[in-house]
PATOR-662449 format. One record per residue: x, y, z of N, C-alpha, C in turn; residue in three letters. Coordinates in steps of 0.2 Angstrom, whole numbers, padded with zeros to 4 digits, always signed. Each point is the difference from the previous one (the first is absolute). Layout:
<recs>
XYZXYZXYZALA...
</recs>
This chain:
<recs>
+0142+0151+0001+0000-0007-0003-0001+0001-0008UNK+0005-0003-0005-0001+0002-0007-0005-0003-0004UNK+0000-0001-0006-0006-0003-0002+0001-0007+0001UNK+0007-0003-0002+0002-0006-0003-0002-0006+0010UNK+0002+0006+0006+0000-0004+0005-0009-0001+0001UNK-0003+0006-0002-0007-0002+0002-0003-0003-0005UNK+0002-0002-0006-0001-0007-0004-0001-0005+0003UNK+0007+0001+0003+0001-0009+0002-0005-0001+0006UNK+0000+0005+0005-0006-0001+0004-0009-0002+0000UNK+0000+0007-0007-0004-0005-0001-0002-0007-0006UNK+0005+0000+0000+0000-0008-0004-0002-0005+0007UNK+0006+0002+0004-0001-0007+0005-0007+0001+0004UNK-0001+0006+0000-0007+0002+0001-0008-0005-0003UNK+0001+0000-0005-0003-0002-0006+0001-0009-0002UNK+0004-0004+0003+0003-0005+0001-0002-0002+0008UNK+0000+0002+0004-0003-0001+0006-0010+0001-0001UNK-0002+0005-0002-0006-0002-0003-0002-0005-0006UNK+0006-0003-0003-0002-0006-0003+0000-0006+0006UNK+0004-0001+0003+0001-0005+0005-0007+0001+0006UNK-0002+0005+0000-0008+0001+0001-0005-0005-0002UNK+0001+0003-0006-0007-0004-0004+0001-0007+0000UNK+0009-0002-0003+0001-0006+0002-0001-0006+0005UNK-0001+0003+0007-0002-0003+0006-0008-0001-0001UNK-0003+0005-0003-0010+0000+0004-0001-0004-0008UNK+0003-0001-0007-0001-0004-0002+0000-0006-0001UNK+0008-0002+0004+0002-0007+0000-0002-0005+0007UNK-0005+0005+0005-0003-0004+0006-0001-0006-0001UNK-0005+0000-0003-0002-0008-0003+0003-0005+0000UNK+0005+0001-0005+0005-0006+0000+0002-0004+0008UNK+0001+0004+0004-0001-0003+0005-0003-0003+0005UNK-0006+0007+0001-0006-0003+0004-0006-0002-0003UNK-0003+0001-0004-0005+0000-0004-0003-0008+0001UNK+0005-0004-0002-0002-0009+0004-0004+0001+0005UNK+0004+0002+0006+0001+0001+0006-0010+0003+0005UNK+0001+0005-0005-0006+0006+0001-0008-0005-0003UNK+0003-0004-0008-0005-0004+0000-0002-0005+0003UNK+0002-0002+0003+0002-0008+0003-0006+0003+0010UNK+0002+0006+0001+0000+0002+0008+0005-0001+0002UNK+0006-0005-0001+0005+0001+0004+0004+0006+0005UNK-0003+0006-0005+0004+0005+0002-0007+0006+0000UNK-0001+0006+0004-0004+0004-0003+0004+0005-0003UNK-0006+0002-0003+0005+0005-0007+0005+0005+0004UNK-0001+0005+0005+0003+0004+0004+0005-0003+0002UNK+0001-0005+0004+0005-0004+0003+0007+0000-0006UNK-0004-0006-0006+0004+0000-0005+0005+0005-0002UNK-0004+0007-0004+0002+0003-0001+0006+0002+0005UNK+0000+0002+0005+0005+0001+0006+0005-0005-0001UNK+0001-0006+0001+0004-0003+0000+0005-0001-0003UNK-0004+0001-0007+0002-0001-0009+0006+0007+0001UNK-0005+0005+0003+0005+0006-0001+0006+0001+0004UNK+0001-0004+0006+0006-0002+0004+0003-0003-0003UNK-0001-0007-0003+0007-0003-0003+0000+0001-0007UNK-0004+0006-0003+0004+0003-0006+0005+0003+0002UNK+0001+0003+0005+0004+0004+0002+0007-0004+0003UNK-0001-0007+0005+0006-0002+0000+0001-0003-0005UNK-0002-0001-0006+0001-0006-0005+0005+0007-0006UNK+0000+0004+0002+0003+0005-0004+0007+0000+0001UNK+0001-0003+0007+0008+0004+0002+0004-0009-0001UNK-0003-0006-0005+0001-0006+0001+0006-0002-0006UNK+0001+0008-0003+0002-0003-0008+0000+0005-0004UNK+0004+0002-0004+0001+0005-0005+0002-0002-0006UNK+0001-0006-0003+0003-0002-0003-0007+0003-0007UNK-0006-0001+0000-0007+0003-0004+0004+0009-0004UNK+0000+0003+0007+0001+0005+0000+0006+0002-0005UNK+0005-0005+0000+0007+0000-0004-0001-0001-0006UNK-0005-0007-0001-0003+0002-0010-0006+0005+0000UNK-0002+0005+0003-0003+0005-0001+0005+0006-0004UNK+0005+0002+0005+0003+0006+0001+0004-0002-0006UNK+0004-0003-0001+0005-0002-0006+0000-0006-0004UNK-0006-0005-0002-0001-0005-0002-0006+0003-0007UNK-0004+0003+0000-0005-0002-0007+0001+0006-0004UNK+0003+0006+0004+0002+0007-0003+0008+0001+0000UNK+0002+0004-0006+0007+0002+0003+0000+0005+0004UNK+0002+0000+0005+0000+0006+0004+0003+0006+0000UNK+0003-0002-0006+0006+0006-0001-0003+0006-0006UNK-0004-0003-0001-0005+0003-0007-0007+0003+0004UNK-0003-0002+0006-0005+0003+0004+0000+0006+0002UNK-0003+0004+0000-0001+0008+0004-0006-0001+0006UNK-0002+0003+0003-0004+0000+0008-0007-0001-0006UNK+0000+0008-0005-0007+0001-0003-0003-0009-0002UNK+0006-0003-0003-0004-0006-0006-0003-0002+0008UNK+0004-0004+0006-0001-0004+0004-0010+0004+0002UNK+0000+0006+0003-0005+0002+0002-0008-0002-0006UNK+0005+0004-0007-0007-0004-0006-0003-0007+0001UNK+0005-0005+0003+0000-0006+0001-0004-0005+0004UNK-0001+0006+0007-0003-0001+0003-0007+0002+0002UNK+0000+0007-0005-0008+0001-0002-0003-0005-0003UNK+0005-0003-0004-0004-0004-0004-0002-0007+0004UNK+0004-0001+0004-0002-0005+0006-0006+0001+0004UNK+0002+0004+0002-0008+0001+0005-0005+0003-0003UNK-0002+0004-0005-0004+0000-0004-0006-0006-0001UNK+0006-0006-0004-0003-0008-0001+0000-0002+0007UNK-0001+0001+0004+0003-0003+0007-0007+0000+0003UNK-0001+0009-0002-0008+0003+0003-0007-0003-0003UNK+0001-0001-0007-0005-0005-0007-0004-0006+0003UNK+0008-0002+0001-0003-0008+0001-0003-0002+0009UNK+0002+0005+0003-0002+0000+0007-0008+0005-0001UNK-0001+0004-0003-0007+0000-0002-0005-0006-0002UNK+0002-0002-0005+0000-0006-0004-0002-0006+0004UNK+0003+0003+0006+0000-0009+0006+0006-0005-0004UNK+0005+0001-0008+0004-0007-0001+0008-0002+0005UNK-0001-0004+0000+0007+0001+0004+0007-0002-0003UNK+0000+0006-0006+0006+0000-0004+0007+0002+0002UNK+0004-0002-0003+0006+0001+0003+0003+0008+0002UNK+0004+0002+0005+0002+0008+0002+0007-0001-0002UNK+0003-0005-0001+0007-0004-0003-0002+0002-0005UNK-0002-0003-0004+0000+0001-0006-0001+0008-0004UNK-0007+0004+0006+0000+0005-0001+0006+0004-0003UNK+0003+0000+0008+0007+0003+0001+0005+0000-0007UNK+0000-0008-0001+0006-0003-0007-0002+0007-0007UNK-0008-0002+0002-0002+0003-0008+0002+0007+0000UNK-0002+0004+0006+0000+0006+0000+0010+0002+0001UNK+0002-0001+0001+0008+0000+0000+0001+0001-0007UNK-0001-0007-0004+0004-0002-0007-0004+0006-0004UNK-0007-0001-0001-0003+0008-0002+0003+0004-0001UNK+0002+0004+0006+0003+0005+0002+0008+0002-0002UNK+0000-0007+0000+0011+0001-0001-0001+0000-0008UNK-0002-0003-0002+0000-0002-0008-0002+0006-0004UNK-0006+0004+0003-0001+0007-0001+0007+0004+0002UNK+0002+0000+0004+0004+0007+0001+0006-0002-0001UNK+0002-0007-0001+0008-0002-0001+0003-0004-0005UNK-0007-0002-0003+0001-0004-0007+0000-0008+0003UNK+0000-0004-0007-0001-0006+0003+0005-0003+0003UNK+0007+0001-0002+0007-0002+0002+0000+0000+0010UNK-0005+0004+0001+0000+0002+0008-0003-0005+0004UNK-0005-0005-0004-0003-0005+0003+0003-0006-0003UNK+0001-0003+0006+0004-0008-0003-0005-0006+0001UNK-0002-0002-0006-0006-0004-0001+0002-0006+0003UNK+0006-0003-0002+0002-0009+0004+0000+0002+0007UNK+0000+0004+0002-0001-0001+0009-0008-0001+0002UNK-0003+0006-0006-0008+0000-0002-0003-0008+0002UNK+0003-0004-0005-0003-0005-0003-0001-0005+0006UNK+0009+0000+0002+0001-0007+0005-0003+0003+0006UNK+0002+0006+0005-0004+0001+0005-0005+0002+0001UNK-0006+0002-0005-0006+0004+0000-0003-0006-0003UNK-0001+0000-0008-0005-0003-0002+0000-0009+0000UNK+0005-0002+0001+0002-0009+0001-0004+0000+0008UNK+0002+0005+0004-0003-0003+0007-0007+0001+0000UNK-0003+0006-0005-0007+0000+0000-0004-0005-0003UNK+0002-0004-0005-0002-0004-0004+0000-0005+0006UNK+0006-0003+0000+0000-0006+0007+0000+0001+0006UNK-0003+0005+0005+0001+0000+0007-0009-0002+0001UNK-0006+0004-0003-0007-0003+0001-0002-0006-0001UNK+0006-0003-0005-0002-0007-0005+0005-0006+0007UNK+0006+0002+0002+0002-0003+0006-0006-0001+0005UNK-0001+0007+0003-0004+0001+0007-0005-0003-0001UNK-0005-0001-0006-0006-0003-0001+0001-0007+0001UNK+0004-0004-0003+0004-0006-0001+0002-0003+0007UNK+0003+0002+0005+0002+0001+0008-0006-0001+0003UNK-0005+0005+0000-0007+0001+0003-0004-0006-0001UNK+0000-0001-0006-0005-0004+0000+0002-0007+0001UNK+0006-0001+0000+0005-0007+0003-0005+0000+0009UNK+0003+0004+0002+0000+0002+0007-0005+0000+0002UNK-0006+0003-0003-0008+0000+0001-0003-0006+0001UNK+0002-0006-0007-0001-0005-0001+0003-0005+0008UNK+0005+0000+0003+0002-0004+0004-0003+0004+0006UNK-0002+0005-0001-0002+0003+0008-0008-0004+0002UNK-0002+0001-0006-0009-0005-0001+0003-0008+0002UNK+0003-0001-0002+0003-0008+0000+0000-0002+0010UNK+0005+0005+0000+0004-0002+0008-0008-0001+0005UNK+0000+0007-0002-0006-0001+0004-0007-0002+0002UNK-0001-0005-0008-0009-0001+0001+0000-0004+0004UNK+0001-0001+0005-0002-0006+0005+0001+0004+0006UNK+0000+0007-0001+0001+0006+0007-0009+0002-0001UNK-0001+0001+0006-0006+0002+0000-0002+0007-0002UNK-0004+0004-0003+0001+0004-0006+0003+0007+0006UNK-0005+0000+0005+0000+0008+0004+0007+0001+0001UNK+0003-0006+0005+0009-0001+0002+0002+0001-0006UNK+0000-0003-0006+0003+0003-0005+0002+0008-0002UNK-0006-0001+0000-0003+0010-0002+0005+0003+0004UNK+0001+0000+0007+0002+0001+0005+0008+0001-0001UNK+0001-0006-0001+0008-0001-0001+0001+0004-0006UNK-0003+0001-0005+0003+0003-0006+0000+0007+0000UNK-0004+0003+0005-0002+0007+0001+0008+0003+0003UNK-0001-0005+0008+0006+0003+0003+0006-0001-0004UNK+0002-0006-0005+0005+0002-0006+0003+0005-0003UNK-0009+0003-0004+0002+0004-0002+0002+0006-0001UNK-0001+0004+0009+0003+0004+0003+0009+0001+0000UNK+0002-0007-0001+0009-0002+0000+0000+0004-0007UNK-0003-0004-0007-0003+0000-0004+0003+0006-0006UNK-0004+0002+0003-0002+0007-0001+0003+0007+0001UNK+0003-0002+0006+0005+0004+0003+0008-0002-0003UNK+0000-0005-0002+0004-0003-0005+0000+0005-0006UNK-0002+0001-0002-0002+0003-0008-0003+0006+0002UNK+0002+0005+0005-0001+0005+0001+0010+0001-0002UNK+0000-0004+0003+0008+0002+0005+0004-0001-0009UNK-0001-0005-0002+0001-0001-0007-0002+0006-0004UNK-0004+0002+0000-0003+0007-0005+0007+0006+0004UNK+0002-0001+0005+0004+0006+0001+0005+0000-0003UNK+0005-0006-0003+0005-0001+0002+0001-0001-0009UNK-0006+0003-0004-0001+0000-0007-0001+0005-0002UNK-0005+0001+0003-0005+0006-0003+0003+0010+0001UNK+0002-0002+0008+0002+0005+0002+0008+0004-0002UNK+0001-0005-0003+0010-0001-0003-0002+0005-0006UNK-0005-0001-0004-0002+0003-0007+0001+0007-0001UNK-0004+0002+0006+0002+0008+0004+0008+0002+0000UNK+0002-0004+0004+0006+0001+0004+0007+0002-0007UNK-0004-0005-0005+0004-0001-0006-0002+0007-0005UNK-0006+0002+0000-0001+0008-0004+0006+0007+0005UNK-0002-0002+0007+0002+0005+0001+0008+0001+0000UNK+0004-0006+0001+0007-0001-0002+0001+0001-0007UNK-0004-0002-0005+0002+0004-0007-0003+0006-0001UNK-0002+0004+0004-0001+0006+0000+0006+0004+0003UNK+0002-0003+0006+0006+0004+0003+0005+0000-0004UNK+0001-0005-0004+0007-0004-0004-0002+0006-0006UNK-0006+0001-0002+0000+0002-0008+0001+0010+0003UNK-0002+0001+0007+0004+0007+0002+0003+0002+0004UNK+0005-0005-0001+0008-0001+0001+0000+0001+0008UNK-0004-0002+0005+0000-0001+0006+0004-0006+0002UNK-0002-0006-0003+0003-0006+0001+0006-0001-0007UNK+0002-0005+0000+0006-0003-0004-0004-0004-0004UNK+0002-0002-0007-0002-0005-0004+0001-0008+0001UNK-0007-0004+0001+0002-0005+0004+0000-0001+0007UNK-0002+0005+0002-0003+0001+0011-0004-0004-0001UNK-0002-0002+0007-0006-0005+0003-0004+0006+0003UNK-0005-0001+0003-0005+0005+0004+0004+0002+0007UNK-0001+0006+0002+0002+0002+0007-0004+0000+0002UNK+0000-0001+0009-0002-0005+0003-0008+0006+0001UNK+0000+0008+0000-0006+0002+0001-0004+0000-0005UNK+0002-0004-0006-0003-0001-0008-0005-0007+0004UNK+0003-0004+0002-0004-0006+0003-0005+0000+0003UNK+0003+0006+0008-0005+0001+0004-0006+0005-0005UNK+0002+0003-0003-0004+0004-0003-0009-0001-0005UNK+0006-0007-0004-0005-0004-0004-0004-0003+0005UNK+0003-0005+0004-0005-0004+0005-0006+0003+0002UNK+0001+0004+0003-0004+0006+0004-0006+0001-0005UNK+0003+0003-0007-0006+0003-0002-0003-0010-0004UNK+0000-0005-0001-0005-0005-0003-0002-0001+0007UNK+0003+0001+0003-0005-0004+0007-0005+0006+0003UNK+0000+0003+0001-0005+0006-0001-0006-0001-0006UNK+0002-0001-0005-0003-0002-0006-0007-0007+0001UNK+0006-0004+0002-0002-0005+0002-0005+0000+0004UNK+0001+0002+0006-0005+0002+0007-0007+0004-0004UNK+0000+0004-0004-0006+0003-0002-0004-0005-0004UNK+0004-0004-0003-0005-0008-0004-0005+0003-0005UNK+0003-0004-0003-0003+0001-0008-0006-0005-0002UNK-0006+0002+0003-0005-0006+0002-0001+0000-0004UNK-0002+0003-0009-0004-0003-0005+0006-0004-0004UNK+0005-0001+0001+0004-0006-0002-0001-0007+0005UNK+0003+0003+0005-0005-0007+0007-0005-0002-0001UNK-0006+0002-0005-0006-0003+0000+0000-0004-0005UNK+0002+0002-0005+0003-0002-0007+0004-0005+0002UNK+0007-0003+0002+0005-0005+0003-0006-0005+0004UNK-0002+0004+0004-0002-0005+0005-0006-0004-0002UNK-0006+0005-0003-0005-0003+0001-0003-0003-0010UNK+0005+0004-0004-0001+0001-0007-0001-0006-0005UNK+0009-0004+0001+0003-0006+0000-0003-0005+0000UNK+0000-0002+0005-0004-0006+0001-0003+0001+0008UNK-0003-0004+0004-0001+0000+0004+0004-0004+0006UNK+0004+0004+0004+0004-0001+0003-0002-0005+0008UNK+0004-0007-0001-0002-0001+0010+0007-0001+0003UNK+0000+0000+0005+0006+0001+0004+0006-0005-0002UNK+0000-0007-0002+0005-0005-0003+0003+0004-0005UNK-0006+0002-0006+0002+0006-0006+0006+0007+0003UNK-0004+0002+0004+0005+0008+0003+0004-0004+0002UNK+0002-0004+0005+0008-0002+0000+0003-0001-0004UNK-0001-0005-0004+0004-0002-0005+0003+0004-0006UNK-0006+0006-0001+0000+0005-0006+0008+0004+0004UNK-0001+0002+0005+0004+0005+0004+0008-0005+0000UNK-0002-0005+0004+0008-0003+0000+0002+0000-0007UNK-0004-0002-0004+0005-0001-0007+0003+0007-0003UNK-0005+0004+0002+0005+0007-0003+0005+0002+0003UNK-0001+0000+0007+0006+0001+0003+0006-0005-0001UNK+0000-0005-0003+0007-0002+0000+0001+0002-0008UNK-0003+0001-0005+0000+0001-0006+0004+0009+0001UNK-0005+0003+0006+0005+0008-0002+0006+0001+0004UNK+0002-0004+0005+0005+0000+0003+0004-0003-0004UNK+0002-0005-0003+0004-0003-0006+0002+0005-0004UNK-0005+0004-0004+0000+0006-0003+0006+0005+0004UNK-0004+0001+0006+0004+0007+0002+0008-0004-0001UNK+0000-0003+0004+0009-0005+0001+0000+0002-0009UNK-0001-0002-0003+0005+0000-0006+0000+0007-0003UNK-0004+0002+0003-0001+0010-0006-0003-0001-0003UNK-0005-0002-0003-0007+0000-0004-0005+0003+0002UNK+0000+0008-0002-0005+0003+0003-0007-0001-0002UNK-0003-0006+0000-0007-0002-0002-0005+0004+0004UNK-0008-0002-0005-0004+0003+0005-0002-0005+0005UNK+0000+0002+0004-0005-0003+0005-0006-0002+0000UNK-0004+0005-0004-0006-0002-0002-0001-0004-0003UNK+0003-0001-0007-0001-0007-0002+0002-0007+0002UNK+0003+0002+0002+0001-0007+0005-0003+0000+0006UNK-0005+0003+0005-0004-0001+0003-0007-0003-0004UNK-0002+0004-0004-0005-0002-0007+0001-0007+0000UNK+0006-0001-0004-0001-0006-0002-0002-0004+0004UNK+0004+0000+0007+0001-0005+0006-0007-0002-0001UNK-0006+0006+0004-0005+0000+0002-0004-0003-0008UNK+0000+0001-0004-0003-0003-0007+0002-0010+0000UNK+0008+0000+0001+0001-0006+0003-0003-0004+0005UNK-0003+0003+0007-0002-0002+0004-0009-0001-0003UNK-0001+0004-0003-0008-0001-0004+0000-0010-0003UNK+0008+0002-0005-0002-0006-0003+0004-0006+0005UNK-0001-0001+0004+0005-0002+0004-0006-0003+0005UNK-0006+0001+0002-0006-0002+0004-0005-0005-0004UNK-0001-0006+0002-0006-0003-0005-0006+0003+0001UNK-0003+0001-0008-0007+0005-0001+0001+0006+0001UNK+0007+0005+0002+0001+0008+0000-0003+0001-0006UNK-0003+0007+0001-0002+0003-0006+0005+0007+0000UNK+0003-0001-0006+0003+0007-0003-0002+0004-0005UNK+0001+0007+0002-0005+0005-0005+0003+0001-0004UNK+0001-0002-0006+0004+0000-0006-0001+0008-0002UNK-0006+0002-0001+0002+0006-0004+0001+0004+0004UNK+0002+0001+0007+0003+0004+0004+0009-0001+0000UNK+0001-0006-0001+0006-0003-0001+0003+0006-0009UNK-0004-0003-0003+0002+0004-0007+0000+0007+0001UNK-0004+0004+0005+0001+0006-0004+0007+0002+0005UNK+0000-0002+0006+0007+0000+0006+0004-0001-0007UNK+0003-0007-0002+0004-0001-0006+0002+0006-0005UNK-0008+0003-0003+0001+0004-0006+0004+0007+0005UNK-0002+0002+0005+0003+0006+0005+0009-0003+0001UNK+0003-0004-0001+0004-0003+0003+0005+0004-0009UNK-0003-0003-0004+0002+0001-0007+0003+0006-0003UNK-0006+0004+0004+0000+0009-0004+0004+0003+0007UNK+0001-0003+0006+0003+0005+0005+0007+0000-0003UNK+0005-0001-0004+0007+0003-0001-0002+0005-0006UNK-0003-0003-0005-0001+0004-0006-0004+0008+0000UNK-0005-0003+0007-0003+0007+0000+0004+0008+0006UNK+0004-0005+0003+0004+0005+0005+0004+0002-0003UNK+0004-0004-0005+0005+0003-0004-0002+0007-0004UNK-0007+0000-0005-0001+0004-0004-0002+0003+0005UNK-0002+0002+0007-0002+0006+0005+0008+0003+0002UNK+0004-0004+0000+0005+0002+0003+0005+0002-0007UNK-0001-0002-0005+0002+0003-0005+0000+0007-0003UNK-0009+0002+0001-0002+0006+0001+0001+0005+0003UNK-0001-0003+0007+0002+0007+0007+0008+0002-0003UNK+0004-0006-0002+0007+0001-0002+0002+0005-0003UNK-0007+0001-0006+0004+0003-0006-0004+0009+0004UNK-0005-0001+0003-0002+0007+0003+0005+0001+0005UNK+0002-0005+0005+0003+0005+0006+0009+0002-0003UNK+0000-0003-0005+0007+0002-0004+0001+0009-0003UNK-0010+0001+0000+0002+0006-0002+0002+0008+0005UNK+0004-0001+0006+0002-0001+0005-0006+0003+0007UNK+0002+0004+0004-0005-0001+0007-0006+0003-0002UNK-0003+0001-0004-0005+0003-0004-0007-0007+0000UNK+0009-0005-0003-0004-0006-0004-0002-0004+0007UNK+0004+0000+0008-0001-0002+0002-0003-0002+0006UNK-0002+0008-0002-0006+0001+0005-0006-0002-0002UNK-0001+0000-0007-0005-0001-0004-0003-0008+0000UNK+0005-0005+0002+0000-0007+0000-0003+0000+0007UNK+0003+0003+0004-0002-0001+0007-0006+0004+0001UNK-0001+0003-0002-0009+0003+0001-0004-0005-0005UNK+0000-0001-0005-0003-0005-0003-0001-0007+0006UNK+0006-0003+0001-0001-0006+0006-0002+0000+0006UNK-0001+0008+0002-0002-0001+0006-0008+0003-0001UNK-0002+0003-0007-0008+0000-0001-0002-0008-0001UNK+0003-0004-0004-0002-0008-0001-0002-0003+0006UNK+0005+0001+0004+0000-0005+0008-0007+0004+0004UNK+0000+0005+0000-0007+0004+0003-0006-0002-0004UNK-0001-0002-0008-0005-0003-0002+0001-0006+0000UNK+0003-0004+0000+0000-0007+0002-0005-0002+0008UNK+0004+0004+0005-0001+0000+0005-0008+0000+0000UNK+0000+0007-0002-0009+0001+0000-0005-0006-0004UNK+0001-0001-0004-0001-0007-0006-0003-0006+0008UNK+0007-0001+0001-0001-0006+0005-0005+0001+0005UNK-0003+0008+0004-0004+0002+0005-0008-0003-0003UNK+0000-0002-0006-0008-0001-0003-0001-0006+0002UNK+0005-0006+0001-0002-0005+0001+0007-0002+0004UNK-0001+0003+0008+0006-0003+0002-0002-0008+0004UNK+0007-0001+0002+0003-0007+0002+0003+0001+0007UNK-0002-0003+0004+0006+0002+0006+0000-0008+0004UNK+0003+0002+0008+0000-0004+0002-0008-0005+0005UNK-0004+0004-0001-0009-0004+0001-0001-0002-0007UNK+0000+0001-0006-0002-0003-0004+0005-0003-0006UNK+0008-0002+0003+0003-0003-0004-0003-0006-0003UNK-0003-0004+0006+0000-0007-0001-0009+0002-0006UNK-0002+0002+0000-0007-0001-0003+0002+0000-0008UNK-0005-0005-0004+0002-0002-0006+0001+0006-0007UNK+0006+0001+0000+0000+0007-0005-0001-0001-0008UNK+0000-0007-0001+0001-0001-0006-0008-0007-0003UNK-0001+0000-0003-0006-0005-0001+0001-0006+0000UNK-0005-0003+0004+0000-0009+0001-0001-0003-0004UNK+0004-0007-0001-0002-0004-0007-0007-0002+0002UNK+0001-0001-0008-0009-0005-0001+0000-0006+0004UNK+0004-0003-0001+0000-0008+0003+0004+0000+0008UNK-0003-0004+0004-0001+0001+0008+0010-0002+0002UNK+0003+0004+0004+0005-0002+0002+0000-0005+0006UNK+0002-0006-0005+0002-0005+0005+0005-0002+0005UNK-0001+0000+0008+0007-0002+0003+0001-0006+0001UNK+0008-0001+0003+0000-0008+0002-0001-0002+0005UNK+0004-0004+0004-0002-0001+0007+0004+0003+0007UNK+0004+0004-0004+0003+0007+0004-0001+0007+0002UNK
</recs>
């Protein structure tokens, strides 16, 4: 095998271990309502979440098509920049999932890409109006939507049914949002997993395996699916705790409505090609669903520092992926060098998280501190 073929290997190598990290830390988005509520126990969820990540991959490629050939020119990419790119994604990927925030792995991804191209290709390589309309317009409006939806939904869900007797309610909202949930599982596949599907195609495109302008073959799909949902299955509980219990205090009306509203907001997404994060548009929902409860309490300065993580995730994957760019350029010397550095981070990350872990017996216990004044419920 020459060197240029086990590049590409491990490029897609290395893009599959991105699609890792992006399963265990985008769980949440899906379950986390679910897990806070009881509707689902955390084991359960997880499992499930990581089945229809996996159908929800094979549902749509059109994501994967503004990946591959939509924000980079592809013609100007080599395997190296794509792999800097993606250090610089999981890296941020590994931070904020120490951190417990649940920042974007989209965006991670976006930042560490442009990073990277822009270092090795100059800036003519990265086409900013694709930038603009598909990345950064739908970040600004997809949580400000979701939360808008949620809290419409939340509001009429308290309405319908205050005259249902509270337990049958709880009831009924639980087994909802099992639908729910599994909804915006299947949704997170059919977005998140395309993002994969879309490095590894312009990886093949940029080592002339594929054609200029290909879509994903078909073991690029099965491929990606495989690894988020795996990803997924391991569950990324210190985000789960954060999502679920951080926010506001979530009841069963809330989880439904928080989830149905994402899911029509990211499936809309996927149909048009907007590879949005999911996260932020599960945040919002659930933030929505907060203000969306009379007397919900929302924890504001957990809301701002989420935000502020939301802000630095392009800019700061960029400059990692702009870095790795300029080292692994300096050819296999450089590139082994980026990948032994990555993979010491993720072993101290790892070990970092062991001092105060999270799993699934103490997801639900309170990770973050209680407000001063008493969390009022209503009559749901």
């Amino acid at each position: 095998m020459d060197s240029v073929s086990f590049l590409l290997v491990a490029v897609i190598l290395t893009a599959l271990a991105f699609d890792f990290t992006n399963g265990f830390h985008d769980t949440a988005n899906s379950m986390a309502t679910s897990i806070a509520t009881g509707a689902l126990s955390p084991r359960i969820a997880v499992c499930v979440a990581a089945v229809l990540n996996l159908a929800g991959a094979f549902l749509s490629t059109e994501v994967a098509k503004t990946i591959s050939n939509g924000i980079v020119d592809d013609a100007k990419v080599s395997p190296v920049m794509i792999f800097a790119g993606l250090i610089g994604a999981i890296l941020w990927n590994l931070i904020t999932w120490l951190a417990g925030l649940p920042s974007s792995s989209s965006h991670a991804l976006f930042g560490g890409l442009i990073g990277a191209v822009w270092v090795g290709a100059g800036e003519s390589a990265v086409r900013f109006t694709a930038i603009v309309e598909k990345i950064l317009i739908p970040a600004v409006a997809s949580p400000i939507v979701a939360c808008a939806v949620a809290m419409l939904a939340t509001y009429l869900a308290y309405v319908i049914t205050q005259r249902a007797a509270a337990p049958a309610a709880r009831k009924g909202f639980r087994a909802g949002q099992v639908g729910s949930a599994s909804l915006v599982a299947l949704a997170h596949g059919t977005n998140d997993a395309q993002k994969t599907m879309g490095v590894i195609t312009l990886t093949l495109i940029a080592g002339g395996v594929l054609g200029h302008g290909s879509g994903p073959p078909w073991w690029v799909v099965l491929a990606a699916g495989l690894a988020i949902s795996l990803g997924t299955y391991v569950g990324g509980w210190r985000i789960i705790r954060t999502m679920g219990k951080g926010l506001t205090d979530i009841q069963p009306p809330q989880g439904f409505a928080a989830e149905t509203s994402a899911t029509a907001v990211i499936l809309a997404s996927s149909h048009l090609g907007f590879p949005l994060s999911t996260t932020q548009v599960c945040t919002g929902s659930i933030l929505g669903a907060g203000l969306g409860r009379r007397l919900a309490h929302v924890r504001w300065g957990i809301a701002g520092r989420i935000a502020v993580s939301w802000l630095l995730t392009l800019p700061a994957a960029a400059a990692v992926g702009g870095v790795a760019a300029w080292v692994a350029g300096r050819g296999n010397a450089g590139v082994a060098l980026v990948a032994g550095v990555a993979v010491a981070a993720a072993v101290g990350f790892y070990a970092l998280s062991r001092r105060r872990p999270v799993n699934p017996d103490n997801v639900n216990e309170p990770g973050v501190p209680e407000p001063a004044e008493p969390t009022l419920d209503s009559t749901v």
